[in-house]
GUMINU-907586 format. One record per residue (C-alpha): residue number from 1; x, y, z. Coordinates in nm, 3 decimals. Layout:
(NUM, (X, Y, Z))
...
This chain:
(1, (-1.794, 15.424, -7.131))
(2, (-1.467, 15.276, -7.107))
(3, (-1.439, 14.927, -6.925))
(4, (-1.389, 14.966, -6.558))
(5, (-1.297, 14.645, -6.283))
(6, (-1.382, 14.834, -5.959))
(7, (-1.772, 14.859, -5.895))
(8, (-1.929, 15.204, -5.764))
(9, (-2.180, 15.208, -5.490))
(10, (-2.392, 15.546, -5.443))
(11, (-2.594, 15.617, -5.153))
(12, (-2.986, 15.724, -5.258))
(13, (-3.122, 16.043, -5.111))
(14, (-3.323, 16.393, -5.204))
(15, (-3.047, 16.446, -5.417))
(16, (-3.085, 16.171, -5.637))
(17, (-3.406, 16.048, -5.656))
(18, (-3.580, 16.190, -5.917))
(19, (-3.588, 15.906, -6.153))
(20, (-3.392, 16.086, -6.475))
(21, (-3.153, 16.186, -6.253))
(22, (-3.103, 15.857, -6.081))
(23, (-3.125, 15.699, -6.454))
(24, (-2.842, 15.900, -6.584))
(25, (-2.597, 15.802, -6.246))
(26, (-2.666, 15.428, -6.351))
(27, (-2.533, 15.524, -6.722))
(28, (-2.223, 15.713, -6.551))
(29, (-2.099, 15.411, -6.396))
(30, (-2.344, 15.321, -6.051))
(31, (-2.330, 14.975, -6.023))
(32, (-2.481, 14.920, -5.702))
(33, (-2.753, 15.191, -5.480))
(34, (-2.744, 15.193, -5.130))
(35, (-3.040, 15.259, -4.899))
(36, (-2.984, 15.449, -4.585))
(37, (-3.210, 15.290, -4.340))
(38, (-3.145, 15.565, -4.061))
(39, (-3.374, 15.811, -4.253))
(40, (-3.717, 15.735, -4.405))
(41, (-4.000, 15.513, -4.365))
(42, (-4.019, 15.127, -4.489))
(43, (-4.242, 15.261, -4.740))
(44, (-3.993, 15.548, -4.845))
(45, (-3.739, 15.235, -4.906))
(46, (-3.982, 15.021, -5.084))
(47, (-4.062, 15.323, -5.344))
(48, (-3.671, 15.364, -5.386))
(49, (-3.632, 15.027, -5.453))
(50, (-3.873, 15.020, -5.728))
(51, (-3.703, 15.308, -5.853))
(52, (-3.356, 15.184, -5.848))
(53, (-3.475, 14.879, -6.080))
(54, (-3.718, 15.070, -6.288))
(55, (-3.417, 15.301, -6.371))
(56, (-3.172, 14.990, -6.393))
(57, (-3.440, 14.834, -6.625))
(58, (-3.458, 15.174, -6.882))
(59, (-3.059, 15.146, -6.891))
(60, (-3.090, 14.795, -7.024))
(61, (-2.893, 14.712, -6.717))
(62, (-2.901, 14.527, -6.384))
(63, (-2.854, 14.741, -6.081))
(64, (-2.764, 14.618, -5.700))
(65, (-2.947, 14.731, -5.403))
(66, (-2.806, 14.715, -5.017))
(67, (-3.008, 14.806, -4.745))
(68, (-2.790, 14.969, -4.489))
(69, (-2.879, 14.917, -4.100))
(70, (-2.926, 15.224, -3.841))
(71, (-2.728, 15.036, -3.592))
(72, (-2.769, 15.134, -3.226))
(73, (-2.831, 15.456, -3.176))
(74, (-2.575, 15.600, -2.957))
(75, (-2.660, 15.993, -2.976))
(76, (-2.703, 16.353, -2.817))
(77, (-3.057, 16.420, -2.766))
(78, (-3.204, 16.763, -2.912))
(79, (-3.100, 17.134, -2.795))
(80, (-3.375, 17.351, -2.740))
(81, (-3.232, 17.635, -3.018))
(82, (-3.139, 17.321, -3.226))
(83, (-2.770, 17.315, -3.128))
(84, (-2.555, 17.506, -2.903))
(85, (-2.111, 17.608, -2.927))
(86, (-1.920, 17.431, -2.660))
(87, (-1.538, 17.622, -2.583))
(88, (-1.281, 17.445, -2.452))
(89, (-1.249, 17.457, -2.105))
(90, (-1.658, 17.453, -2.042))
(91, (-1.845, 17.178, -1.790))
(92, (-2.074, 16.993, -2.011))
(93, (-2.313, 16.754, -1.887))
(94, (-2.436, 16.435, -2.074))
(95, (-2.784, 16.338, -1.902))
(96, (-2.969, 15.995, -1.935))
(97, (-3.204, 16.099, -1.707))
(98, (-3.287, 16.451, -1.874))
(99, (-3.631, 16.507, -2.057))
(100, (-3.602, 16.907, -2.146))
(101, (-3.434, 16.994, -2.440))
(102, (-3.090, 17.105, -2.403))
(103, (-2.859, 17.384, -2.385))
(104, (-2.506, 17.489, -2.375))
(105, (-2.479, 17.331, -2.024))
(106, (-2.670, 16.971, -2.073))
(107, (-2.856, 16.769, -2.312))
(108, (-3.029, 16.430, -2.290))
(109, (-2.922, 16.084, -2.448))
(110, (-3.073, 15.847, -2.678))
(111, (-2.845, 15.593, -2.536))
(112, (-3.001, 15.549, -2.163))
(113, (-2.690, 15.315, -2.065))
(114, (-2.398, 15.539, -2.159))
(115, (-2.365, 15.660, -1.770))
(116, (-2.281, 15.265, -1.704))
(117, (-2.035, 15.231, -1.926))
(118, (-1.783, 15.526, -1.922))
(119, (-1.542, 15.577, -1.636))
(120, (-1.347, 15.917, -1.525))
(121, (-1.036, 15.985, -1.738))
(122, (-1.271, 15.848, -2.013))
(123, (-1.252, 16.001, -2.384))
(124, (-1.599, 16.071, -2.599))
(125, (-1.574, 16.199, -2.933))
(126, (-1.872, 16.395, -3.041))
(127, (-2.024, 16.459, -3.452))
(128, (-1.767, 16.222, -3.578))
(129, (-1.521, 16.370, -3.354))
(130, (-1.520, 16.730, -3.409))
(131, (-1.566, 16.751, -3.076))
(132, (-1.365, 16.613, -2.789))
(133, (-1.518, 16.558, -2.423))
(134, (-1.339, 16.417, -2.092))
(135, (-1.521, 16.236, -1.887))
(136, (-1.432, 16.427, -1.499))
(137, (-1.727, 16.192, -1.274))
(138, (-2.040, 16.006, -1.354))
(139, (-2.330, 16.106, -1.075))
(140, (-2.645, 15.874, -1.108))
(141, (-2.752, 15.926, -1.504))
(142, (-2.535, 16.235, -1.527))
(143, (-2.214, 16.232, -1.701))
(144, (-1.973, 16.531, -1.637))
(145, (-1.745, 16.610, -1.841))
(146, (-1.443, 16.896, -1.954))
(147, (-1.465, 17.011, -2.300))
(148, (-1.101, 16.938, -2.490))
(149, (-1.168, 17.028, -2.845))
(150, (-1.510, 17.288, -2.908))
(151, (-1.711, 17.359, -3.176))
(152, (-2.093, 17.379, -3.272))
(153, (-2.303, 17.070, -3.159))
(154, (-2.638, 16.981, -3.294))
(155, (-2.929, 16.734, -3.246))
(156, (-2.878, 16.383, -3.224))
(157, (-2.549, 16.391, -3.285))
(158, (-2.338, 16.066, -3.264))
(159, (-2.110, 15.985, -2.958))
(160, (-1.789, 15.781, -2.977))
(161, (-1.569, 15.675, -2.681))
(162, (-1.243, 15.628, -2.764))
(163, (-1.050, 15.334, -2.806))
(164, (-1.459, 15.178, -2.797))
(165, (-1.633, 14.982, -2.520))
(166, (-1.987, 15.074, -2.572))
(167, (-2.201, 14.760, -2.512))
(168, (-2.489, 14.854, -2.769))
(169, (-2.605, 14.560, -2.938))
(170, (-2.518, 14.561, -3.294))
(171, (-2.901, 14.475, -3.382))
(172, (-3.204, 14.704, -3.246))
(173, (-3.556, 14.608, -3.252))
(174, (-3.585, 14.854, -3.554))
(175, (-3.312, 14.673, -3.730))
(176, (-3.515, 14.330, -3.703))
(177, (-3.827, 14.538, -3.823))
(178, (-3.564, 14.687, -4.151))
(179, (-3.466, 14.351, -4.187))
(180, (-3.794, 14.217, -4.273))
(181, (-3.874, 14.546, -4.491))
(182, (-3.527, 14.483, -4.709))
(183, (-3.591, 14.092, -4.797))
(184, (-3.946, 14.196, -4.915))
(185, (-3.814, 14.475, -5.085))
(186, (-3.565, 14.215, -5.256))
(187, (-3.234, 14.381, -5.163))
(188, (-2.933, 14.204, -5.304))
(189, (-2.744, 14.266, -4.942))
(190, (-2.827, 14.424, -4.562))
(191, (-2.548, 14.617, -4.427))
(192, (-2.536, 14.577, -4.073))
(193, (-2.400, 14.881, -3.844))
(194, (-2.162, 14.839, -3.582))
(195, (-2.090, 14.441, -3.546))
(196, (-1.869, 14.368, -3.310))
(197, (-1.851, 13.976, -3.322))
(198, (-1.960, 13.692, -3.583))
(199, (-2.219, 13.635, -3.323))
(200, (-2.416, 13.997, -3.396))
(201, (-2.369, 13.844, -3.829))
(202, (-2.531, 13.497, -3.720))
(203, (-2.835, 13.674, -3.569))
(204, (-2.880, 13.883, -3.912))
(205, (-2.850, 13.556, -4.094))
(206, (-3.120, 13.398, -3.906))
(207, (-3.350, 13.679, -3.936))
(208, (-3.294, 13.727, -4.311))
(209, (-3.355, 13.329, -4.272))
(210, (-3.664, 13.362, -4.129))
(211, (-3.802, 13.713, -4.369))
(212, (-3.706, 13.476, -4.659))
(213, (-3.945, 13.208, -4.574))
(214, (-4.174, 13.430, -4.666))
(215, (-4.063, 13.655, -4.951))
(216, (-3.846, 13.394, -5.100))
(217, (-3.494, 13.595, -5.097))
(218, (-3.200, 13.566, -4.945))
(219, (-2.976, 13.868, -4.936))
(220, (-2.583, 13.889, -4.905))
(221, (-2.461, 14.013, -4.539))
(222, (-2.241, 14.302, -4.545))
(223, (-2.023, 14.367, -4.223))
(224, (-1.958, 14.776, -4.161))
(225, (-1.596, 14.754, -3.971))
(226, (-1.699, 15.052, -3.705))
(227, (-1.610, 14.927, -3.396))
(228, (-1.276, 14.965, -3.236))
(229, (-1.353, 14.579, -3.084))
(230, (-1.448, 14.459, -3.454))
(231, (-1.092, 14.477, -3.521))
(232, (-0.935, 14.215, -3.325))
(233, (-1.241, 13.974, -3.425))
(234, (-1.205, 14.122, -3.747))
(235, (-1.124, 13.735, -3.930))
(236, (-1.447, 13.614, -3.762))
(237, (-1.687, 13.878, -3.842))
(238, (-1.522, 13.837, -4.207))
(239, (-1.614, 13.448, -4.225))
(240, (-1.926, 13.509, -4.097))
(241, (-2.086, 13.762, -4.375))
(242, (-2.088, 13.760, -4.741))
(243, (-1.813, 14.050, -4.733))
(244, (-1.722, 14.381, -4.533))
(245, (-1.748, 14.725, -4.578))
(246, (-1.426, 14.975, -4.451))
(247, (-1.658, 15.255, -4.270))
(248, (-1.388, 15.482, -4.256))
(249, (-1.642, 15.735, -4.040))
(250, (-1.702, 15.565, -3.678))
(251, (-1.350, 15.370, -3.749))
(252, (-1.164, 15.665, -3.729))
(253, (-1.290, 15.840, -3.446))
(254, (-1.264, 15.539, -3.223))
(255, (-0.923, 15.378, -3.344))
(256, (-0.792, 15.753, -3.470))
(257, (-0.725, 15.860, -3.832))
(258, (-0.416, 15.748, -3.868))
(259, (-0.429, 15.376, -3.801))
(260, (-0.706, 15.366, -4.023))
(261, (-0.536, 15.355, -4.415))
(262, (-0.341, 15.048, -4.295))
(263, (-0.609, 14.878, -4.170))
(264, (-0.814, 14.942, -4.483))
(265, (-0.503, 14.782, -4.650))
(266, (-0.534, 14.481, -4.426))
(267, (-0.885, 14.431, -4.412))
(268, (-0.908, 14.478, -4.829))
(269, (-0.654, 14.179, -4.820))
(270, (-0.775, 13.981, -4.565))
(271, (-1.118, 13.990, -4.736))
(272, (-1.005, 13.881, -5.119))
(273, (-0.783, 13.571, -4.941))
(274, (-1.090, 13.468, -4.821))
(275, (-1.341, 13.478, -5.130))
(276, (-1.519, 13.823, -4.971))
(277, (-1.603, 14.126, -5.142))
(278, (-1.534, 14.395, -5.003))
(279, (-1.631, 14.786, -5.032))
(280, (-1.472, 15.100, -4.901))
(281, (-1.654, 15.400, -4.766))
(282, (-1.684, 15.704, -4.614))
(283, (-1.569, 16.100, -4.698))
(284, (-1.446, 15.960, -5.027))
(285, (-1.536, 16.263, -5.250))
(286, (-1.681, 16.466, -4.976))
(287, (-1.603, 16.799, -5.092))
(288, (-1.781, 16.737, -5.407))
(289, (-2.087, 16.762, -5.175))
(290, (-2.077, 17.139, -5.281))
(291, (-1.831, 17.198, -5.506))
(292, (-1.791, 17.037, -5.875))
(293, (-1.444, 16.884, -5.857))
(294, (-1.286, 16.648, -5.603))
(295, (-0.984, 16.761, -5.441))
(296, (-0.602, 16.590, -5.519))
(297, (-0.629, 16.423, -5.194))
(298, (-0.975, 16.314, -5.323))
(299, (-0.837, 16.164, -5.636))
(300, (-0.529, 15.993, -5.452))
(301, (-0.772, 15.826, -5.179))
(302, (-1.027, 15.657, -5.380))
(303, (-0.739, 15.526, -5.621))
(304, (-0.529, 15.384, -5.366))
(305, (-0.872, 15.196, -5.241))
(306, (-0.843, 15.060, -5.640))
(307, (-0.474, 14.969, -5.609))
(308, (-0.563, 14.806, -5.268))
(309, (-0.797, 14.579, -5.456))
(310, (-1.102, 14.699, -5.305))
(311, (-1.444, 14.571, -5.471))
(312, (-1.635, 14.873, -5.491))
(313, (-1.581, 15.226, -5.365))
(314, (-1.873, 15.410, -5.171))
(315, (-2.019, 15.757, -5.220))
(316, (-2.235, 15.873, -4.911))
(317, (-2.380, 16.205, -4.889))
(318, (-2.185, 16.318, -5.200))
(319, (-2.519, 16.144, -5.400))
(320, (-2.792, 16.142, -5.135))
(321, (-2.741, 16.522, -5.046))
(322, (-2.469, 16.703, -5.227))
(323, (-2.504, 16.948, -5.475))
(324, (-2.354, 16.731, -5.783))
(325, (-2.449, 16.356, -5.764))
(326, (-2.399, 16.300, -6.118))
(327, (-2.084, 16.462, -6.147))
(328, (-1.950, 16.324, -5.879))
(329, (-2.003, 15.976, -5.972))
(330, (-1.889, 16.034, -6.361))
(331, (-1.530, 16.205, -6.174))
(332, (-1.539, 15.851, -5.936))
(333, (-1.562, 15.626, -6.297))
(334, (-1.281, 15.835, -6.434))
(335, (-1.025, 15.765, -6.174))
(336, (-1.084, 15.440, -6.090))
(337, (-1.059, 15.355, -6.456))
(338, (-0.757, 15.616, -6.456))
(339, (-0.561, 15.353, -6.157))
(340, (-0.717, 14.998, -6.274))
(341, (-0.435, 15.164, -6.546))
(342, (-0.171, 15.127, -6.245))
(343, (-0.215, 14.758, -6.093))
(344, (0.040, 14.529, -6.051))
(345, (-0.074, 14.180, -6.164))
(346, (0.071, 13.854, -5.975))
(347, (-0.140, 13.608, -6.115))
(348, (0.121, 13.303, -6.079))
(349, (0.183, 13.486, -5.758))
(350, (-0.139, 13.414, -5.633))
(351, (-0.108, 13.078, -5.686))
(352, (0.180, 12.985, -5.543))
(353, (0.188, 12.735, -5.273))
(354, (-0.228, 12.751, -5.303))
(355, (-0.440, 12.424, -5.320))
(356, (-0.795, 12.422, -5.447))
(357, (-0.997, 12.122, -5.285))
(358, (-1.315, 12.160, -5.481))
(359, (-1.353, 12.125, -5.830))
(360, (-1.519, 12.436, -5.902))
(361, (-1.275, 12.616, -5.739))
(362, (-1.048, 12.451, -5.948))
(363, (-1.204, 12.527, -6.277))
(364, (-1.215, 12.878, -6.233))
(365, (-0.851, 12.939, -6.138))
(366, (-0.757, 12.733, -6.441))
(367, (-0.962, 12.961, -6.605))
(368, (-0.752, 13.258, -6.523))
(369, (-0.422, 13.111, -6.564))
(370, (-0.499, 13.022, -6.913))
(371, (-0.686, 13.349, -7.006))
(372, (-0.391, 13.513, -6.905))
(373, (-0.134, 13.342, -7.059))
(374, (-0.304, 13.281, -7.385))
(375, (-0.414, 13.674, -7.407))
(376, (-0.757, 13.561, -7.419))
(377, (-1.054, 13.857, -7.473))
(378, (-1.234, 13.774, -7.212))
(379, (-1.303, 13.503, -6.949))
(380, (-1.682, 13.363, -6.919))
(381, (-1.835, 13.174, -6.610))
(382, (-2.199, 13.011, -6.706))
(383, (-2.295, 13.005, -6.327))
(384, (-2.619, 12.950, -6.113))
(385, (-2.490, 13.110, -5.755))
(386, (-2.215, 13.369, -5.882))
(387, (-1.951, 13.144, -5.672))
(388, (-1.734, 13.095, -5.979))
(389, (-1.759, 13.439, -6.053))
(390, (-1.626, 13.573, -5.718))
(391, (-1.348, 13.320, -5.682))
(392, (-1.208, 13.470, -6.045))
(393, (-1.299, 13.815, -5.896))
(394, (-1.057, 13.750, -5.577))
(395, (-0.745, 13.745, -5.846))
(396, (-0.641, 14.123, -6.042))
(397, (-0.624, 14.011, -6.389))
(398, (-0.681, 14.209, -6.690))
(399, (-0.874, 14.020, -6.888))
(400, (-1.260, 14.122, -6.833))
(401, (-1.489, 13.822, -6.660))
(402, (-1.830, 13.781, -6.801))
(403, (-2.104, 13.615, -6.574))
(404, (-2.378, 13.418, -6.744))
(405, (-2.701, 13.343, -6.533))
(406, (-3.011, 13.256, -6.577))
(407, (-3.104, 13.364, -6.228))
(408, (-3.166, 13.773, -6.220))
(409, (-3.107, 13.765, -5.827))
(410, (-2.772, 13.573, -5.870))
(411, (-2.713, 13.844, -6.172))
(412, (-2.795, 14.156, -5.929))
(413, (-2.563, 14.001, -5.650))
(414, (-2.256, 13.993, -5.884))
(415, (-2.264, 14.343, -5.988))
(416, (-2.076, 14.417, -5.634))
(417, (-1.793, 14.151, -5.759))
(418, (-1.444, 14.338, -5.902))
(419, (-1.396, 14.291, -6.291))
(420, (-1.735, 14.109, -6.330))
(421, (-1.963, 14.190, -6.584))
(422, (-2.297, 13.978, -6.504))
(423, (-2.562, 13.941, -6.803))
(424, (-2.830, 13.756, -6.818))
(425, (-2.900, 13.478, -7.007))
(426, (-3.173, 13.196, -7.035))
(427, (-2.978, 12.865, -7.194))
(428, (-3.043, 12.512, -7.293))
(429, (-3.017, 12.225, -7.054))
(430, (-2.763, 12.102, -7.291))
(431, (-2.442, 12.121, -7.243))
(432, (-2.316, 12.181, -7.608))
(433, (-2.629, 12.409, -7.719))
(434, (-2.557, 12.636, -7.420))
(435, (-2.197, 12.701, -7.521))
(436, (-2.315, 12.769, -7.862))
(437, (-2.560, 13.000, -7.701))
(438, (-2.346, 13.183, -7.513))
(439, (-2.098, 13.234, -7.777))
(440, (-2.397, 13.370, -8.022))
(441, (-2.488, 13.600, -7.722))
(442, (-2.098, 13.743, -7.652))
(443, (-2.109, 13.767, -8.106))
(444, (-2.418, 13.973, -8.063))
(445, (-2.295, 14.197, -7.713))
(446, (-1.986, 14.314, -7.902))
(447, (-1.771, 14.113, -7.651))
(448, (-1.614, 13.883, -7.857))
(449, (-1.555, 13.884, -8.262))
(450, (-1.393, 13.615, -8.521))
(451, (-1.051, 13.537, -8.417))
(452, (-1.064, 13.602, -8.056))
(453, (-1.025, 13.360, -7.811))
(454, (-1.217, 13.333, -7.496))
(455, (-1.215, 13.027, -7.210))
(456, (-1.596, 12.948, -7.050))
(457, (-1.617, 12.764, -6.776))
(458, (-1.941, 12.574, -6.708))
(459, (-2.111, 12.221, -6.505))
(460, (-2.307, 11.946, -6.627))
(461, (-2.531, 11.881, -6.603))
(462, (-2.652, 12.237, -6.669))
(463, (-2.796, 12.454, -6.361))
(464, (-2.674, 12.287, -6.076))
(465, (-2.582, 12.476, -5.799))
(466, (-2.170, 12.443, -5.740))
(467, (-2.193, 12.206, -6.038))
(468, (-1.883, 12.363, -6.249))
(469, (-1.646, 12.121, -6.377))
(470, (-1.578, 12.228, -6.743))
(471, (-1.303, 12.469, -6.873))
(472, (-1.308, 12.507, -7.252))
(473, (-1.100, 12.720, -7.478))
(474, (-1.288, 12.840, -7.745))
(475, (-1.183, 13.017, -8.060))
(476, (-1.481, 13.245, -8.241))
(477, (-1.490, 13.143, -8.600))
């Protein structure tokens, strides 16, 4: 499988979880699996897990896991024949108060305060906004509204309003209760759903805080960009989580589609200037949900995500439901590999008028600049927290980065960071026995071979945590 810089995250389903299956997507190019914690049990998410890494471990090959919030549910209720076809033109009512299932003239809500927050003249977008209601009076829990734009409407459907404003908190008492269930389960990062300040990212850092008390892990925080609010606080939000994800989905309905490749641009950017990873999602091979080849459109979108930079690129119901997970993700490797082709390296560009403060930081860019001008075969960071790692990831750079660690969580975190390859490896506390190590191990992995030169970056003493103060140029004998 040819080398390939941007990661692939697939989302775990019926699809894809019979374990040969599931082991074969790993060997196709899945770097990280995502758990969908609005369907299933705790349990059902504790047995994937254990599948994800007993797959990963028959690969030979470490495998990421995020756990991926509900979020507030703000939904239809059910229809009594399972889902009715609204026409434009039609009264439809939107009932808080309504207990009966409904039909083609009402239907309950999950979301008990919608009738409080909506207004006449008000827009809601219906099943990711197929469907288009206006909002004509609100009358005690009922909302009454003028169908725009029809179509077939089904249980527990989401609701958007547009331009946002819904007050659901980011964090639901089942999303505390998820929380808990994804540090024991040892996920390398929890996705939250719908943030719309740092403040909703502070309160999932203190309840990871207080899950890993007990079960000893601390996952990454991914913000999902869903909110039309989030995007205005979008820097904070950003500073306040281990990276973002670009939900294309609830994005679009509430901003519109076509603001939305611009800010993917701008939030791809934003997030690599400030040492974030960052992952785009949502519809990106969604016709290969039933048929065996993506469309041109397809192809263009997820490598334009690569030429943004992106970290990883997101595969939804294409794996968890669709009708070829495998193929899909082996199409996903080829044309991300296919545009990594494409990129337009400014390494001294990225430098420019840039100062580094910490040593670490230091190293690593030195690292880079060197690499790259010496036409080195690789770079290598020997690092205990990945932080060397993802500060060479933030730069597009040709040379491959390899990621030595003697910690399997730290190894399992880095396999979201861009052009990073982390492998394990147990060293010496010396400082001169542990470059000889790692050298022996990149001889053995194929990596490196006499003649080639490779730079290593490293910290004594060994294993300290933000210790890295060594660059060294080494030539394999």
């Amino acid at each position: 499988m040819p080398r390939r810089a941007t990661k692939i995250v697939a989302t775990l389903g019926p699809a894809s979880s019979e374990p040969a299956l599931l082991e074969q997507m790993i060997r196709a190019g899945v770097n990280v699996v995502r758990l969908n914690f609005s369907h299933g049990t705790s349990q059902d998410h504790i047995d994937r897990a254990a599948l994800v890494r007993e797959a990963a471990k028959r690969v030979g090959r470490e495998v990421g896991i995020i756990a991926d919030l509900q979020g507030p549910k703000i939904r239809v209720g059910k229809f009594a024949k399972g889902r009715v076809l609204l026409e434009p033109g039609q009264k439809f009512v939107l009932d808080a108060a309504r207990t009966e299932l409904g039909d083609v003239q009402a239907v309950g809500l999950d979301y008990k305060a919608l009738p409080r927050e909506v207004k006449v003249g008000d827009v809601l977008l219906l099943n990711d906004g197929l469907i288009v209601i206006a909002v004509d009076a609100v009358r005690g829990e009922a909302i009454h509204t003028t169908v725009k734009l029809g179509g077939e409407l089904s249980n527990n459907k989401g609701i958007n309003k547009q331009g946002g404003g819904l007050s659901a908190p980011a964090l639901t008492a089942k999303d505390m209760d998820d929380i808990r269930t994804a540090v024991a389960l040892q996920a390398d990062y929890v996705a939250v759903s719908f943030p719309k300040s740092a403040t909703d990212m502070e309160m999932a850092r203190q309840l990871c805080n207080v899950a890993a008390a007990e079960h000893g892990h601390r996952p990454g925080l991914i913000a999902k960009i869903e909110r039309a609010e989030a995007i205005p606080k979008l820097l904070e939000i950003l500073l306040a989580s281990d990276g973002i994800m670009v939900a294309r989905g609830d994005l679009a309905v509430e901003v519109g589609n076509a603001l939305v490749p611009g800010l993917q641009k701008r939030m791809i950017r934003l997030a690599r200037d400030h040492d974030k990873v960052v992952i785009t999602a949502t519809q990106m091979m969604e016709s290969m949900i039933t048929n065996p080849v993506p469309t041109r459109a397809e192809v263009s979108d997820v490598a334009n995500a690569v030429l943004d930079g992106t970290d990883a690129v997101m595969l939804s119901a294409e794996t968890a439901t669709g009708r070829y997970p495998l193929e899909t993700v082996i199409e996903m490797a080829k044309i991300c590999h296919a545009a990594e082709g494409h990129e337009d390296f400014k390494l001294e560009a990225d430098f420019t008028g840039k100062t580094f403060k910490r040593i670490d930081q230091s190293i690593a860019m030195g690292a880079l600049f060197t690499a790259h001008h010496l036409g080195a075969k690789a770079i290598v960071a020997m690092t205990d927290s990945g932080a060397t790692a993802l500060w060479m990831s933030r730069h597009l750079i040709q040379v491959p980065i390899y990621a030595l660690t003697a910690k399997v969580t730290t190894q399992r975190k880095m396999t979201l960071y861009r052009n990073v390859r982390p492998l394990f490896i147990g060293t010496s506390a010396d400082r001169d026995t542990a470059l000889a190590e790692a050298e022996i191990y990149l001889k053995t992995r194929g990596i490196v071979q006499s003649g080639d030169i490779y730079a290593i970056t490293c910290g004594e003493p060994m294993g300290a945590p933000g210790g890295t103060n060594m660059l060294k140029i080494c030539q394999v004998s």
